[in-house]
C-alpha positions as CSV (number, residue, x, y, z in Angstrom):
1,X,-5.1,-107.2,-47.1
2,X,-3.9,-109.6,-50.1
3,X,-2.3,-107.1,-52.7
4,X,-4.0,-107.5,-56.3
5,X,-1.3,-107.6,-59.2
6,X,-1.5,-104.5,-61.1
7,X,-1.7,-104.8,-65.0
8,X,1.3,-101.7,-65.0
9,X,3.2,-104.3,-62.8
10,X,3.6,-107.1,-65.2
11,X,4.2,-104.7,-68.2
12,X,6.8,-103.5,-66.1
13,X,8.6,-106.4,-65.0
14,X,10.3,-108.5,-67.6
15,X,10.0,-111.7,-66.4
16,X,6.3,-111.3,-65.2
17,X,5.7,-110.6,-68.6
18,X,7.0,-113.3,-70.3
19,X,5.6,-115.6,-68.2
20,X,1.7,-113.9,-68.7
21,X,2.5,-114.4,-72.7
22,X,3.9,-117.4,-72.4
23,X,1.1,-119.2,-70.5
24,X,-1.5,-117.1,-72.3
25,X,-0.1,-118.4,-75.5
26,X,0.4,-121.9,-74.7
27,X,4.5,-121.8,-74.7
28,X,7.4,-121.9,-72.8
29,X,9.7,-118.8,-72.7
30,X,13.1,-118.7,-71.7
31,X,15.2,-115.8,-70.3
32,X,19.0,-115.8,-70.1
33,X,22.1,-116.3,-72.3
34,X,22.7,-113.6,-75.2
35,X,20.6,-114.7,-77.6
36,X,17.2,-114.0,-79.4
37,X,15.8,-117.1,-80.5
38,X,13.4,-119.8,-81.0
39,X,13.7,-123.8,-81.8
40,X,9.8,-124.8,-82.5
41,X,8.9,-125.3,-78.9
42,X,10.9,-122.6,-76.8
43,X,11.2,-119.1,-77.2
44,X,14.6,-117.5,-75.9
45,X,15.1,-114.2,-74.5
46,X,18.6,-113.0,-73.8
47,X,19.4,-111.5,-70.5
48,X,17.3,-107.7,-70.3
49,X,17.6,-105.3,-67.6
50,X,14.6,-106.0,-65.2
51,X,12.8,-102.9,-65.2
52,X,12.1,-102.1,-69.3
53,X,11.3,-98.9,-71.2
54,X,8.6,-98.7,-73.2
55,X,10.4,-99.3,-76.0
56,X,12.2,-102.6,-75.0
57,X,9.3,-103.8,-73.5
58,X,7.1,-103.1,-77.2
59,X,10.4,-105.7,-79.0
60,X,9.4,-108.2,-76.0
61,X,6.0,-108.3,-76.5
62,X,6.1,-108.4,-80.4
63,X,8.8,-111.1,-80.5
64,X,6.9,-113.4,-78.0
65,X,3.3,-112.6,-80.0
66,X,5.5,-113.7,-83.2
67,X,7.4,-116.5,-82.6
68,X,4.6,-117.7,-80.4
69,X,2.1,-117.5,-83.6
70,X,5.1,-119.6,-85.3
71,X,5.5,-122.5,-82.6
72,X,1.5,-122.6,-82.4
73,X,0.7,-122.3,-86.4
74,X,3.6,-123.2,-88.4
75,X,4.2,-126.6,-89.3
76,X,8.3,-126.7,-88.8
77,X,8.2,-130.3,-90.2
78,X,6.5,-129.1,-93.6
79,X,9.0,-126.1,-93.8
80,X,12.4,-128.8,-93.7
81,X,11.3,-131.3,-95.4
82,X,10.2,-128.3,-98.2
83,X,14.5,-127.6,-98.0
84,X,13.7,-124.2,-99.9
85,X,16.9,-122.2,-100.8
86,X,17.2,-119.3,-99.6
87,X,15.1,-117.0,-101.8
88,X,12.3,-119.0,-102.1
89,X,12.8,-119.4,-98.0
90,X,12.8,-115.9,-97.7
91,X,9.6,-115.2,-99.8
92,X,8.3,-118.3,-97.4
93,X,9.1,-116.3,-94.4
94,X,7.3,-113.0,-95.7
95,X,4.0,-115.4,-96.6
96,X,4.2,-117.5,-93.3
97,X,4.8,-114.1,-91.1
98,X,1.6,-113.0,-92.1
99,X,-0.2,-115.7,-92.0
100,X,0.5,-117.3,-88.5
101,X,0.1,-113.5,-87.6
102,X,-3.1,-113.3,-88.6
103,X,-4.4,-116.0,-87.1
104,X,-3.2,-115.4,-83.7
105,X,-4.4,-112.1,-83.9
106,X,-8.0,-113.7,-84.7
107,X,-7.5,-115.9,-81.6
108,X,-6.0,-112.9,-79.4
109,X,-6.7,-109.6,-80.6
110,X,-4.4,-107.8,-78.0
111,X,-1.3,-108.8,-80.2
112,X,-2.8,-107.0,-83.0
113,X,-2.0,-103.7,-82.1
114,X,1.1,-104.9,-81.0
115,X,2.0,-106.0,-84.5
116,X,0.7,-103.5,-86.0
117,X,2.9,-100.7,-84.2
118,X,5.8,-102.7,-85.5
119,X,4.9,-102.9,-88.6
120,X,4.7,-99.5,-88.9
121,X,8.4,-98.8,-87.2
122,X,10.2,-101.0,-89.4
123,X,8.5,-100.9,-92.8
124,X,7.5,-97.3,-92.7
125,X,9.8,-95.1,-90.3
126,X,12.9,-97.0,-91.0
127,X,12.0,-97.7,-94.4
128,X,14.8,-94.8,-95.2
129,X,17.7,-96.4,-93.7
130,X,19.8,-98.7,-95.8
131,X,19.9,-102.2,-95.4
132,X,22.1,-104.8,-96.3
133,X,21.7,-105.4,-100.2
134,X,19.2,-102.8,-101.0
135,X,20.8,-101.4,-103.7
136,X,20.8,-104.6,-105.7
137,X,17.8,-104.2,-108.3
138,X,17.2,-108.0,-108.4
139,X,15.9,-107.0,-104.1
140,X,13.0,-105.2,-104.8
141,X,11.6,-108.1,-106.2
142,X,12.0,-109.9,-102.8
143,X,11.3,-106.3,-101.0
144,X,8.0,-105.8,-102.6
145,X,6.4,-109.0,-102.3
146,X,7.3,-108.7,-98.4
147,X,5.9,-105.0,-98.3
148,X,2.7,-106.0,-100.3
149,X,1.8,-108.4,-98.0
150,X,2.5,-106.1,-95.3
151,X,0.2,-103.2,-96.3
152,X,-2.8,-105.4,-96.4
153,X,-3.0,-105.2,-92.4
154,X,-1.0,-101.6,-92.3
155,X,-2.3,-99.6,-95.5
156,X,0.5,-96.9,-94.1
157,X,3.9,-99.4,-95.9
158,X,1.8,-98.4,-98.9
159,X,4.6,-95.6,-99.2
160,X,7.5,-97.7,-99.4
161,X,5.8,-100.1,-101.4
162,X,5.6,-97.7,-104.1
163,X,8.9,-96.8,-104.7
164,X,10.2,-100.9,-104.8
165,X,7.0,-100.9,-107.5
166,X,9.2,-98.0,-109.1
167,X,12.2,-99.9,-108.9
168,X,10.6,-103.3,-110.3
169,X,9.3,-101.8,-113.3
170,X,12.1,-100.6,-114.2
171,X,14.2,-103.4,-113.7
172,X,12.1,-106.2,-114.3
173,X,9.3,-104.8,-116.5
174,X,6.1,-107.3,-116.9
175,X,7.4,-109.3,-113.5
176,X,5.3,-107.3,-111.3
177,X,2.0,-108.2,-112.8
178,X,2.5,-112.1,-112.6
179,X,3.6,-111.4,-108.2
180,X,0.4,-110.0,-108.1
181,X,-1.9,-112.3,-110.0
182,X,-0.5,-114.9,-106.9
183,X,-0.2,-112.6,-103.9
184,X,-4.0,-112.2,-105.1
185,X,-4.5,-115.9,-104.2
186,X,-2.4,-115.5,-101.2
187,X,-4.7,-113.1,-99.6
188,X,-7.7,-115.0,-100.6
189,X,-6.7,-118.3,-98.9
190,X,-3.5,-119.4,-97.5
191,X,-4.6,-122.2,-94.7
192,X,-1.5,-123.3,-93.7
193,X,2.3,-123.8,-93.8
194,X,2.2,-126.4,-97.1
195,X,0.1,-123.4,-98.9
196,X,2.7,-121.1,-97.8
197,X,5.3,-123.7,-99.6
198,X,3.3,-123.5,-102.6
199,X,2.8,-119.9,-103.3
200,X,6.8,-119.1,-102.1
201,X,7.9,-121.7,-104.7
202,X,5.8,-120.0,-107.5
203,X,7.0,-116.9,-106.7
204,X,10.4,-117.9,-107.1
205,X,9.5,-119.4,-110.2
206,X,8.4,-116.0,-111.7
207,X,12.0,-114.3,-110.5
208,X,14.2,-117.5,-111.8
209,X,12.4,-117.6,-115.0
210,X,11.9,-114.1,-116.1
211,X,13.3,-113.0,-119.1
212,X,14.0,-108.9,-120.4
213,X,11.8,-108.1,-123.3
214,X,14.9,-108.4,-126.1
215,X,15.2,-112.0,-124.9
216,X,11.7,-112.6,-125.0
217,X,11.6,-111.4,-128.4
218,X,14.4,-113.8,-129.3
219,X,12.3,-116.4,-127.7
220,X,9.2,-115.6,-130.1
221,X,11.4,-115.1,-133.1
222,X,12.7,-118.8,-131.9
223,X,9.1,-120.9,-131.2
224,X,7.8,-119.2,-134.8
225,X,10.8,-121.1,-136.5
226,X,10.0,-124.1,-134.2
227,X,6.2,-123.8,-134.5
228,X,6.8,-123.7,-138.8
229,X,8.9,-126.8,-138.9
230,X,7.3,-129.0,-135.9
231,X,3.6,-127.9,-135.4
232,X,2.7,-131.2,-134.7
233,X,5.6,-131.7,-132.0
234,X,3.8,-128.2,-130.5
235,X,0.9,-129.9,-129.2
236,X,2.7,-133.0,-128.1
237,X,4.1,-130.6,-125.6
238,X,0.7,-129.1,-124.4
239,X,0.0,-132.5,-123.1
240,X,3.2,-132.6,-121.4
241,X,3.1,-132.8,-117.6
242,X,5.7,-129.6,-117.0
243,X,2.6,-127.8,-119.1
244,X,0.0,-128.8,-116.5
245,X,1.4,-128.9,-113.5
246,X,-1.4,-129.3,-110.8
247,X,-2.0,-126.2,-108.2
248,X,0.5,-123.8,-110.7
249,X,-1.4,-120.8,-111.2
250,X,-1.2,-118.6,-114.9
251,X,1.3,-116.2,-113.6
252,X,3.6,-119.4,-112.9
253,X,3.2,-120.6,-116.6
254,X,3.4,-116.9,-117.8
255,X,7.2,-117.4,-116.6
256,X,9.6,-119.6,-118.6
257,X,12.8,-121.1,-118.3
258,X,15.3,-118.7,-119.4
259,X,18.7,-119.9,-119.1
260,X,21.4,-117.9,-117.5
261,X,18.9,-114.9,-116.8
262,X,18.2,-117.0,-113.9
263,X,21.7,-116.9,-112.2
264,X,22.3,-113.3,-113.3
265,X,19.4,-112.2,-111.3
266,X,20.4,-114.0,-108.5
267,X,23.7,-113.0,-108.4
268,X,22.7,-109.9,-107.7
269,X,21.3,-110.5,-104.8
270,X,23.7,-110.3,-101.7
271,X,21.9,-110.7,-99.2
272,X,18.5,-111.7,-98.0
273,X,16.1,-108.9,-96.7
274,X,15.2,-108.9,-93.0
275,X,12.2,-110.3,-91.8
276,X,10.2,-108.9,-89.0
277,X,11.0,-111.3,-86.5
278,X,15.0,-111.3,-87.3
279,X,14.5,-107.8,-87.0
280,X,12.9,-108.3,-83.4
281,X,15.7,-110.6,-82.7
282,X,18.3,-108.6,-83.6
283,X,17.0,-105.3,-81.9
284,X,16.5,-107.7,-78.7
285,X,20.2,-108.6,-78.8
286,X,21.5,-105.5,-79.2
287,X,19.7,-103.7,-76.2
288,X,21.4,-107.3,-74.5
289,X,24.6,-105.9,-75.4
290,X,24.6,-102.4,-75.2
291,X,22.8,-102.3,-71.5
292,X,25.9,-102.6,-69.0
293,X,23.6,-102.7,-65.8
294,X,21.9,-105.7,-64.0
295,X,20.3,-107.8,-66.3
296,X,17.7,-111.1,-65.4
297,X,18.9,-114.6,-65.5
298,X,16.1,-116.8,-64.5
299,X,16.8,-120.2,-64.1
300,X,16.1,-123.0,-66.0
301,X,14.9,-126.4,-64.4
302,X,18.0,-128.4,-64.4
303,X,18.7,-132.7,-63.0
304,X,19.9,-133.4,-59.9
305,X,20.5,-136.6,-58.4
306,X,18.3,-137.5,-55.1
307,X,17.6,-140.7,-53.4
308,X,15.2,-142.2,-51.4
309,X,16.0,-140.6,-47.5
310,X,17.0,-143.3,-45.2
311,X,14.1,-145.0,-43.5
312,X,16.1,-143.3,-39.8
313,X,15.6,-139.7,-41.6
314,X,12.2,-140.6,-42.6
315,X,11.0,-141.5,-39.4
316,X,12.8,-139.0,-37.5
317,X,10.8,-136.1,-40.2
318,X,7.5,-137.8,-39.5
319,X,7.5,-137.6,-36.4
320,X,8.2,-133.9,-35.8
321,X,5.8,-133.8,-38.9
322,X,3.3,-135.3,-36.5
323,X,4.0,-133.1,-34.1
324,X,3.9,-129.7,-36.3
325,X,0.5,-130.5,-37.1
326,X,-1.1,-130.9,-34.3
327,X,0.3,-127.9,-33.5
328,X,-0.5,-126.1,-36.4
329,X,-4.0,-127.1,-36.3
330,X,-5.1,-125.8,-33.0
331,X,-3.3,-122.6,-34.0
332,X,-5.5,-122.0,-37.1
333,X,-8.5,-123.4,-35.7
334,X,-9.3,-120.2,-33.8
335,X,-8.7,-118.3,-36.7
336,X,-10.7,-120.6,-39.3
337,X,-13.9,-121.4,-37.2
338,X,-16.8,-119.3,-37.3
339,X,-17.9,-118.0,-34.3
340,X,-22.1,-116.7,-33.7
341,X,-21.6,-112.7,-32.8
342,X,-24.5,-110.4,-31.9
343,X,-25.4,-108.1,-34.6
344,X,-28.4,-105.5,-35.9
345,X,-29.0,-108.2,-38.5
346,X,-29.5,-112.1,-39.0
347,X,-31.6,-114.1,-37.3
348,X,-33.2,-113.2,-33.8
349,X,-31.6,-114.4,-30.9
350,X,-34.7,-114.3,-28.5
351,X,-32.3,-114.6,-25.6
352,X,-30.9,-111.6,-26.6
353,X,-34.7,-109.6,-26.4
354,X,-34.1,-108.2,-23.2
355,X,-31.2,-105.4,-24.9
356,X,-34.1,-103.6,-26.3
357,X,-35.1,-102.0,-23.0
358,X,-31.6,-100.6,-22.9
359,X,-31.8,-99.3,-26.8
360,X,-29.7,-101.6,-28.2
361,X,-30.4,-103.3,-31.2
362,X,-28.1,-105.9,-31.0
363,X,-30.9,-108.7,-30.8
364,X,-29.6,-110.8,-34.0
365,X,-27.1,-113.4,-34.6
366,X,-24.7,-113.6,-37.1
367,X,-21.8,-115.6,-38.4
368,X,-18.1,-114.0,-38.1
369,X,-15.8,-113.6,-41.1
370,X,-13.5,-116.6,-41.8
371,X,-10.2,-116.3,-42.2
372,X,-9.7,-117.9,-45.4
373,X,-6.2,-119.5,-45.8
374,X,-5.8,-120.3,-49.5
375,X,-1.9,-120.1,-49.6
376,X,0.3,-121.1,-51.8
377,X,3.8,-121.4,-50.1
378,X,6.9,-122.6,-51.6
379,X,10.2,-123.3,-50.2
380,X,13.6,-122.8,-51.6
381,X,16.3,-125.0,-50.3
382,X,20.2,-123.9,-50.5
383,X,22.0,-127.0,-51.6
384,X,25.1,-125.1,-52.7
385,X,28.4,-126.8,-51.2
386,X,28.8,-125.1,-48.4
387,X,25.7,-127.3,-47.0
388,X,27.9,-129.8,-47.2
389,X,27.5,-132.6,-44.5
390,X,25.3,-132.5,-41.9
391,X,24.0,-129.4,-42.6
392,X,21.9,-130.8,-45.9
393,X,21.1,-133.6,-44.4
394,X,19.2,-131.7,-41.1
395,X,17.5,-129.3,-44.2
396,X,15.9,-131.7,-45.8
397,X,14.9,-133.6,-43.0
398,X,13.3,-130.0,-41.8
399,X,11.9,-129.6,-45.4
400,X,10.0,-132.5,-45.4
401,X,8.6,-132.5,-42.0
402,X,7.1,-129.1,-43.0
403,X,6.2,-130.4,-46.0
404,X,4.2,-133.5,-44.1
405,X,3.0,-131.1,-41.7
406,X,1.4,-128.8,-44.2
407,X,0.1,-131.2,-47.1
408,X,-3.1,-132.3,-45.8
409,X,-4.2,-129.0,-44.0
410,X,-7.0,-127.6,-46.2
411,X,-6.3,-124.2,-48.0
412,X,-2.4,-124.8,-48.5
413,X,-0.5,-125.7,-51.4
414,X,3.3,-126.6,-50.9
415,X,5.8,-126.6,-53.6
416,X,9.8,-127.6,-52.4
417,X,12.8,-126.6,-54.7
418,X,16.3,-126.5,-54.1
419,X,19.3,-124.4,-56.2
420,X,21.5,-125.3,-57.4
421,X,20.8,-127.3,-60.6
422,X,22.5,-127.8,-64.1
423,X,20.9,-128.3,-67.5
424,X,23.9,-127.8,-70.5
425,X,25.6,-125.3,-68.7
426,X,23.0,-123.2,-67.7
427,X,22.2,-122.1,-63.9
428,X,18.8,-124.3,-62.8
429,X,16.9,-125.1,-60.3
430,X,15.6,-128.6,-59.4
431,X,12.0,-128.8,-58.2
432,X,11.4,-131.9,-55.4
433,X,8.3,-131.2,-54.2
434,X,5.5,-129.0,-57.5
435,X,2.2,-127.7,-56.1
436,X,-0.3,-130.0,-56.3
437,X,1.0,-133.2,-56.0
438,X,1.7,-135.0,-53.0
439,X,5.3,-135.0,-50.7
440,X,7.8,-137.3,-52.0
441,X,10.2,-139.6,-50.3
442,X,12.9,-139.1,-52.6
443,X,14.9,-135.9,-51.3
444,X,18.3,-136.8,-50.2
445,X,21.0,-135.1,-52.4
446,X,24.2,-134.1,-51.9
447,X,25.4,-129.9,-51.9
448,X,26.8,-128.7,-54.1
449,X,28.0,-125.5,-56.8
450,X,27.4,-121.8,-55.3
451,X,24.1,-119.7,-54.6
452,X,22.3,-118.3,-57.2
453,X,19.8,-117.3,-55.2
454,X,18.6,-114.6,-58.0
455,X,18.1,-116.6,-60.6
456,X,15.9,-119.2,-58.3
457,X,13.7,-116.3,-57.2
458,X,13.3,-115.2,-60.8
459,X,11.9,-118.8,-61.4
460,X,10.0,-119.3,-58.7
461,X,8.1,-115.4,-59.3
462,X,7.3,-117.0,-62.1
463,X,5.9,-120.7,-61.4
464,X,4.0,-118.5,-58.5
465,X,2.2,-116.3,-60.6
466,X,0.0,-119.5,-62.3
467,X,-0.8,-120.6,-59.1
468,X,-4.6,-119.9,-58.5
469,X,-4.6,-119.1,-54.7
470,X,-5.0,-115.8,-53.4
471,X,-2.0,-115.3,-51.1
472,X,1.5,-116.5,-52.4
473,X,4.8,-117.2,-49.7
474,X,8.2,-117.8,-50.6
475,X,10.5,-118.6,-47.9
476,X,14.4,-118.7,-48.6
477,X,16.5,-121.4,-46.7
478,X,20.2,-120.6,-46.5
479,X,23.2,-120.4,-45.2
480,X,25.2,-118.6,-47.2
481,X,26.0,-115.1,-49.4
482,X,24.0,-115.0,-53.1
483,X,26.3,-115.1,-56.2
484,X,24.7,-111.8,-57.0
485,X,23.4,-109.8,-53.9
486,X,22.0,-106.4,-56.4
487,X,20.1,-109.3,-58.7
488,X,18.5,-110.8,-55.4
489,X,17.5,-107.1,-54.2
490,X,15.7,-106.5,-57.8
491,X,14.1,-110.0,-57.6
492,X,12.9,-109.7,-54.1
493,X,11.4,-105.7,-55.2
494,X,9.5,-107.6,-58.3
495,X,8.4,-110.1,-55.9
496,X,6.7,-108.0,-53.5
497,X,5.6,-105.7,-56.3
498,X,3.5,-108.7,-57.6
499,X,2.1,-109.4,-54.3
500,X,4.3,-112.3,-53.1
501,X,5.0,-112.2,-49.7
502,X,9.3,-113.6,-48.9
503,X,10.4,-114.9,-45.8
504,X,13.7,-116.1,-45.0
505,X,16.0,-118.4,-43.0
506,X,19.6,-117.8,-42.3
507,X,21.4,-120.9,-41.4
508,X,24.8,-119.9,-38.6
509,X,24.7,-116.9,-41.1
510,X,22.8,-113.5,-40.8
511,X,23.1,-112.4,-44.3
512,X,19.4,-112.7,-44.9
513,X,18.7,-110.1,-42.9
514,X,20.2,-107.4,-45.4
515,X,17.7,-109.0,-48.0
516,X,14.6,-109.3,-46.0
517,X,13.8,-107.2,-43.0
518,X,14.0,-108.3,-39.5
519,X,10.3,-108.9,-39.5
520,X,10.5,-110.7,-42.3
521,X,13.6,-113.3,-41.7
522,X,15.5,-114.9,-38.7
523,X,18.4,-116.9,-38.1
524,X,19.5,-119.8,-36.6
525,X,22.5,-120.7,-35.1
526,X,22.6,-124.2,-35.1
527,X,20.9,-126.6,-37.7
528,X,19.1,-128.6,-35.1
529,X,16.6,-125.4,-34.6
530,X,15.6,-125.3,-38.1
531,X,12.6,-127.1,-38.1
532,X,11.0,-125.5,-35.2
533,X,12.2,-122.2,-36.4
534,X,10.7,-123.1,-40.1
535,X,7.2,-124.3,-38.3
536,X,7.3,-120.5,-36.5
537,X,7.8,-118.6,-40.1
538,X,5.5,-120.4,-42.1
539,X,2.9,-119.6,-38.5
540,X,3.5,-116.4,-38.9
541,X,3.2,-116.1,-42.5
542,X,-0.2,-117.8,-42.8
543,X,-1.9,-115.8,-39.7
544,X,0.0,-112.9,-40.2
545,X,-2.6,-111.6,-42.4
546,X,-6.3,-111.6,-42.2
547,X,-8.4,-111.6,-45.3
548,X,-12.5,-111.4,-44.8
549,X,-15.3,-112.4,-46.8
């Protein structure tokens, strides 16, 4: 029977996962390298172990939710051409956090809960350990306007909120009541990344400008001197445009210009706070580091450089492509036709009457179950350099018979990649033939680099998963020992824990067999029996099974 994917299966299996996010959430997510990152379009995982804890599987999901909400919600142009220094950037990053939060949460409310736990474990249960800068007064200004805006989803940060209110009262006494006038408006409506902008910049306005009660007594004392001599040069000012700024609220104009108060309060602040998603980042890198066992690195798709095959190749495929349909065809016709059998049930077969005098009640006719084919199968060609030659030459000749063969039999989809590829120095993989469109001419490359057949499996697990069909085949051609045998074993076990079925083809070499079982994989001794013993693989996968309606 086809094996249904388990929801434990993809929680469990790191790559699985990030694929389900990423398609659910409309991005692309990367896995490999060391770090934690994102650049607008791509979210990058370093390299994990396969199978995570709870734990590391809780950073995962909450880093793809967040950065996801960013590439989806946050306009990146807005934010550079803003060029915000970096405290009015970091009270930006607090606004925009919740915001693009909030609004994929409203969109997919799974990823609530998911923020909402780690919310909770960084700004409540490590709330007590230090961070960098925290003992600088002028940082609970910054630390509460990024706690108050996370206690409107998780009332519980109300705890450590408190005590940076403690800490800006005492500091910064009457600062605390112009934040909240515009986190007010904040909450009420921020629509998008150019709001965010605007309240971040007023914000830093209130810290830049704020001035200690002595000086703003010296600043009254001052204006009733100036307002004696000038009054008439007093309401010249009102009219001035710094005055009325458009879109500045009356905690903005409640905070002037105060001189050097504005670089002494800055100067005491060493270092920006951390942000949820640097937090995520940086917890994500450092299981990287500390985890010394086997680790995923899927593939990337990388360039290669194929040609059109010969027109003598071409001809020669077609042919035995001609051939291997025909063949195929009578093969699955027995198993896709539906045959009339006698039942208790249908419509009556009056020919059948006279089985009533013996007490049967097999009088009716019935259609038989079809075996429904709906396959997806994809083929991973070795083009590392020990294919040199001949030997990738016959390959893809074999490949694209198959691929002939199979493309206009009803029920199969056929997708053709070989490994390996190269895209700025990362392991790839170079797709030639992608499910759903038709075979290609253009296939003739030359071998070369090693056989990272783990990190192509890891990629393929992952475009397979998409695919609608209901039965999935991956069949390995090559010739040669994987770069990373205990990587291939772990891929293989996701594989068939997800319900994709792997086949294999050794090529003069039998190390397939101590990846696949012997029912499983077969090898060839010479290259000119690859295509027949390809045909016989892909037979047996697609009749091997029997799935009824």
């Amino acid at each position: 029977m086809v094996m249904q994917l388990r929801e434990k299966d993809i929680l469990g299996c790191l790559p699985l996962l990030a694929s389900v996010l990423g398609n659910t959430y409309g991005v692309h997510v990367r896995i490999g390298g060391s770090d934690a990152c994102t650049d607008g379009n791509m979210i990058q995982l370093p390299s994990l172990p396969v199978d995570c804890g709870e734990e590391l599987l809780l950073l995962v999901r909450g880093f793809i939710d967040h950065e996801s909400a960013h590439i989806r919600y946050t306009d990146f142009k807005a934010f550079k051409e803003a060029a915000l220094d970096a405290v009015t950037k970091n009270l930006f990053n607090a606004i925009e956090d919740w915001r693009v939060e909030n609004r994929l949460a409203a969109v997919f409310p799974g990823c609530r809960h998911n923020f909402h736990e780690l919310i909770h474990r960084f700004f409540v249960e490590d709330a007590t350990k230090e961070r960098a800068g925290e003992r600088s007064p002028a940082l609970s200004v910054l630390n509460y306007v990024l706690l108050t805006v996370r206690s409107w989803d998780v009332p519980e940060v109300s705890q450590p909120l408190g005590e940076e209110m403690t800490s800006l009262d005492t500091h910064f006494p009457g600062m605390r009541q112009s934040l909240d006038l515009i986190l007010a408006q904040i909450r009420q409506e921020c629509p998008d990344t150019s709001s965010a902008i605007h309240y971040a910049r007023q914000l830093a306005h209130c810290l830049k400008s704020w001035k200690s009660p002595s000086q703003e007594e010296q600043h009254q004392e001052s204006g009733t001197q100036t307002e004696n001599t000038s009054a008439s040069e007093k309401g010249s000012e009102a009219s001035t445009p710094e005055a009325s700024t458009h879109g500045t609220s009356s905690a903005e104009n409640s905070c002037s210009p105060a001189g050097e108060t504005e670089q002494d309060i800055l100067s005491g602040i060493p270092s920006m706070p951390v942000d949820m998603g640097n937090w995520l980042g940086k917890q994500l890198e450092a299981h990287a580091a500390g985890d010394s066992g086997r680790k995923v690195e899927m593939a990337v798709e990388g360039s290669c450089e194929v040609h059109l095959l010969p027109d003598q190749d071409r001809e020669k495929a077609v042919r035995m492509a001609t051939a291997l349909k025909a063949r195929m065809l009578g093969m699955l016709q027995a198993h896709t036709l539906r045959h009339a059998i006698s039942g208790r049930q249908g419509k009556l077969e009056t020919g059948k009457l006279y089985r009533l005098s013996t007490g049967s009640t097999r009088v009716f006719q019935k259609r038989a179950s079809v075996h429904k084919l709906d396959t997806a199968v994809h083929i991973l060609l070795d083009s590392s350099g020990s294919m040199h030659g001949e030997s990738i030459k016959l390959a893809v000749q074999a490949c694209y018979a198959v691929g002939k063969a199979l493309e206009h039999l009803s029920g199969i989809s056929l997708g053709i990649t070989s490994f390996p590829a190269y895209r700025d120095g990362k392991i790839g993989v170079f797709p030639l033939v992608r499910h759903g469109q038709k075979m290609t001419d253009r296939m003739q490359m030359q071998a070369h680099g090693g056989t990272p057949l783990a990190e192509a499996l890891w990629w393929v697990m992952r475009q397979m998963f998409i695919l609608r069909e209901t039965r999935k085949v991956v069949l390995i051609l090559t010739d040669g020992v994987p770069d990373d045998v205990t990587q291939c074993l772990q891929a293989l076990e996701a594989l068939r824990k997800t319900g994709v079925e792997v086949y294999g083809i050794g090529m003069k070499f039998d190390c397939i067999s101590s990846l696949l079982p012997d029912t499983s994989s077969r090898v060839i001794s010479r290259f000119e029996e690859l295509s027949p013993a390809l045909f016989e693989v892909l037979q047996h996968a697609l009749l091997r099974e029997t799935r009824y309606d």
